[in-house]
C-alpha positions in Angstrom: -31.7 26.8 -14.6 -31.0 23.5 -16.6 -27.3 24.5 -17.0 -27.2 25.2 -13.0 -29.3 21.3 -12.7 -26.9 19.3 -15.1 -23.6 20.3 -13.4 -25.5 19.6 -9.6 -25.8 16.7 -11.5 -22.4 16.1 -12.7 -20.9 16.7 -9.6 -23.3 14.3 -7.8 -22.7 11.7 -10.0 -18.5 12.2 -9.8 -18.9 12.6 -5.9 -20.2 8.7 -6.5 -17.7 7.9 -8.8 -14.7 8.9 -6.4 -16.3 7.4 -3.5 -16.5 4.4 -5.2 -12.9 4.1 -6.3 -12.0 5.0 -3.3 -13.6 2.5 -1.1 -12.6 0.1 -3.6 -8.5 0.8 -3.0 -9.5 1.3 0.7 -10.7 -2.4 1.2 -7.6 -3.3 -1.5 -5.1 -1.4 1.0 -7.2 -2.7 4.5 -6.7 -6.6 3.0 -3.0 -5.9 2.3 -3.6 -6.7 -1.0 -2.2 -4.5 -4.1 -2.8 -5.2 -8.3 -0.2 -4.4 -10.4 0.0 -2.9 -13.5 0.3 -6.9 -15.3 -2.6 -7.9 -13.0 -0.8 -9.7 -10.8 -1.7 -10.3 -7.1 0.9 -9.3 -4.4 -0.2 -9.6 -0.5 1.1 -8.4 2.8 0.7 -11.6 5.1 2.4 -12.6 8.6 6.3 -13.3 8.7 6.3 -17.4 9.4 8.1 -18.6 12.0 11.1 -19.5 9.9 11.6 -16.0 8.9 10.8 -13.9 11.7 14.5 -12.9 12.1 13.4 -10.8 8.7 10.4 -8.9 10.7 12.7 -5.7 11.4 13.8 -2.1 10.3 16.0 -2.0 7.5 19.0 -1.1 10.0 18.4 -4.4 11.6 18.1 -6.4 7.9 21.6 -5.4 6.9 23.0 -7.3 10.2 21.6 -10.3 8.9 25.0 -11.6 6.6 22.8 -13.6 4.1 20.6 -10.4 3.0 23.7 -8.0 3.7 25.8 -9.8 0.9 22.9 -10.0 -1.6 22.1 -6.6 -0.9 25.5 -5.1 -1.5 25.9 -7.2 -4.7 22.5 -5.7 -5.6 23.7 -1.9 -5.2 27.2 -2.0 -6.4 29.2 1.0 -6.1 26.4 2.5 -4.3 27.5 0.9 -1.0 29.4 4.1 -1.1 26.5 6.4 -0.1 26.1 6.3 3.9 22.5 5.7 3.9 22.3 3.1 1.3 25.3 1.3 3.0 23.8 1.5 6.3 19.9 1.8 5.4 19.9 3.8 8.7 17.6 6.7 7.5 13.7 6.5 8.5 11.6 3.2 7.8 9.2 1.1 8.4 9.3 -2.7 9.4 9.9 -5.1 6.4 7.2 -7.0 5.5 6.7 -10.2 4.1 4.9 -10.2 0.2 3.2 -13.0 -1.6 2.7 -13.1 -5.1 1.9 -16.3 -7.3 5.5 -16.6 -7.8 7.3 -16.2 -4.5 7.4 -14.4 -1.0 9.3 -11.1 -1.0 11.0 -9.5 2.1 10.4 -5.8 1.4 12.3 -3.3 3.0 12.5 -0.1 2.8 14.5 3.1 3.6 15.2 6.7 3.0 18.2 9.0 3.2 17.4 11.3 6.1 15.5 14.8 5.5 15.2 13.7 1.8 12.2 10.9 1.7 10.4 12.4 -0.6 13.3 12.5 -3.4 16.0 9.8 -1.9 14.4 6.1 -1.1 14.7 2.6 -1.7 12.6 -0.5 -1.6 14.1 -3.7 -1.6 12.7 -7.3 -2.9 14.5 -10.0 -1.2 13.6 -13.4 -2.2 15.6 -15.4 0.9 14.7 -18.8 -0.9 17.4 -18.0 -3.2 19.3 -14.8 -1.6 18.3 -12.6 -4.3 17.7 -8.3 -3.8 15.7 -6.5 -6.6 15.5 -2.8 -5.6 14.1 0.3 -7.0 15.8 3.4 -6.0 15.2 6.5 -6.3 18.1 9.1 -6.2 16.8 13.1 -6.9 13.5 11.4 -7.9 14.7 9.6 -10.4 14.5 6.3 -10.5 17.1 3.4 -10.8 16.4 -0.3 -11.2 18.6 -2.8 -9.1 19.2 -6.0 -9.3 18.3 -6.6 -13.2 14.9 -7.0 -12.1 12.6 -7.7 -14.9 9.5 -6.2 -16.1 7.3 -8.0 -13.5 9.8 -7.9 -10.8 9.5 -3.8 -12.1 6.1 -3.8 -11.7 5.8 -5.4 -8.5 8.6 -2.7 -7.1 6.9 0.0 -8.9 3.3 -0.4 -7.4 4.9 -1.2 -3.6 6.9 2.2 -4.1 3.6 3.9 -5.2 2.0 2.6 -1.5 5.0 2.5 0.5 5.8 7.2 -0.9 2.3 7.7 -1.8 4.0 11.7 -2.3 7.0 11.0 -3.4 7.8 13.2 -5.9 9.8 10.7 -8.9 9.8 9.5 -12.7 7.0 6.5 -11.9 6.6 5.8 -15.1 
């Protein structure tokens, strides 16, 4: 009977413990706000009038000439692949990121029936027309842009809410 007590006991008290962290990354995600991994503060916030023209799908970013050239500088020989070229496959609007040291354009893409394994998010700091990007090619991932280690963190912890399942090397 006390054996049968302290695990309805254990289990209570984890039940608490997962709710808890839960509700916690709940509010985080319901504020817009993520911490990464060096503590640092990034936050979804409303485009600005000045940079509305940025508040679109990744197919509609790459029209723009000022983020198409950084972003083709960013990806190199890449521009090869279709999808990277064109960022055509599924997205979601870019949004604009705070952080203490800048605002971030992200955008995002995926190649088409391969999300999970085949996807791209893009930093783009239009201050100084500047792409950082982690992408991730057969899950594994590639940094972009010589992005360094905060910019990696910052890319690493948007990826992780942007392909909560995405199977890839996250370390």
């Amino acid at each position: 009977m006390e054996n049968r007590t302290a695990r309805i006991a254990l289990f209570l008290i984890s039940l608490v413990v997962i709710h808890l962290a839960t509700e916690k990354i709940v509010r985080s995600l319901a504020n817009g706000e993520e911490q990464t991994k060096d503590g640092s503060r990034a936050k979804y916030i409303p485009f600005p009038n000045e940079l509305k023209k940025y508040e679109v799908y990744a197919w509609g970013i790459i029209k723009l000439s000022d983020f198409n050239k950084s972003y083709k500088a960013t990806i190199g020989l890449r521009v090869k692949e279709k999808w990277l070229r064109l960022l055509d496959g599924p997205s979601t609007k870019n949004k604009l990121v705070a952080t203490q040291k800048a605002n971030f354009i992200a955008v995002n893409s995926c190649k088409q029936n391969d999300c999970d394994t085949d996807h791209i998010l893009i930093l783009f700091d239009p201050s100084i027309n500047k792409c950082w990007a982690l992408l991730v090619e057969n899950g594994v991932i590639a940094w972009l842009g010589d992005p360094d280690d905060w910019m990696k963190n910052l890319l690493r912890e948007l990826g992780r809410l942007t392909w909560p399942s995405a199977s890839s090397d996250r370390k």
